[in-house]
Structures are given as C-alpha cells and as structure tokens.
C-alpha positions as CSV (number, residue, x, y, z in Angstrom):
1,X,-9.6,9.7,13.8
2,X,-11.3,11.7,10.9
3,X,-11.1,10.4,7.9
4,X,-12.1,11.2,4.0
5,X,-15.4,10.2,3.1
6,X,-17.1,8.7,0.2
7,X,-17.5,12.1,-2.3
8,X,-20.3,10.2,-4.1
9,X,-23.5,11.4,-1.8
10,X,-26.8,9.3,-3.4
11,X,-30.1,9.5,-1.3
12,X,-31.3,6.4,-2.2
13,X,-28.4,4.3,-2.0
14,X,-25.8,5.3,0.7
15,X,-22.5,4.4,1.1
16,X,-21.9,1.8,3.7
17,X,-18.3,1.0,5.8
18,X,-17.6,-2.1,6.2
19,X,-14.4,-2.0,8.0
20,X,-11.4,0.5,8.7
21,X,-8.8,1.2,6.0
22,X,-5.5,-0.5,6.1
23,X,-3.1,0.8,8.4
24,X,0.3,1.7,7.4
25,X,2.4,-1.5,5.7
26,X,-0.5,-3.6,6.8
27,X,0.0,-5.7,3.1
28,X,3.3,-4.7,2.2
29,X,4.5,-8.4,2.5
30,X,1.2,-9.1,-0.1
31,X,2.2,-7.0,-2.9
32,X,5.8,-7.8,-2.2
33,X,5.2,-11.3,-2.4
34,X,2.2,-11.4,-4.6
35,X,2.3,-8.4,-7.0
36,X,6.1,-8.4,-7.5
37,X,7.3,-12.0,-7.4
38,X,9.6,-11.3,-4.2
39,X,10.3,-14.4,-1.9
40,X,10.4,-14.4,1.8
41,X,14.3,-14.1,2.0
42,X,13.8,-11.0,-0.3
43,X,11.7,-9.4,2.0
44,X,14.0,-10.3,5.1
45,X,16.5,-8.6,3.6
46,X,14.9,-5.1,2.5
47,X,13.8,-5.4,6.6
48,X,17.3,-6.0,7.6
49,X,18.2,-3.2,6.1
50,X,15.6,-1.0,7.5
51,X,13.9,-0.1,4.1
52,X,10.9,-1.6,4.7
C-alpha cells in the first residue's frame, strides 16, 4: 500500500517507521471515551444507529 512519507529528508538523521498508521476507526472508542467524556452505553448507541 503506498503511503505519504516523512517530507523532512535529513542525511544524517533519517526518519525511522516504527509501525503502520492506524487503520480506519482503529481508536474511535479512545477519543470517544477518553477525549470526549462518552461512556460505553454512549458509544453503543451512536453504533446502533449506524453512525459510527
């Protein structure tokens, strides 16, 4: 899968890639929950109603 790169080319110190970017709503229940304040039930329901 291609991918953007780093746009910051140094010689001396390269960038490195640790791992693969998140895919799609891979945290979405993190910021939900952690960033917003939204409890589990919360997040049912936005699911239940197919908006998540």
């Amino acid at each position: 899968m291609k991918v953007i790169a780093n746009p910051v080319k140094l010689s001396a110190t390269p960038p490195t890639y640790r791992s693969a970017p998140p895919v799609l709503g891979e945290h979405t229940e993190e910021v939900l929950s952690g960033l917003l304040g939204m409890t589990a039930e919360e997040i049912a329901a936005l699911r239940a109603k197919a908006i998540l």
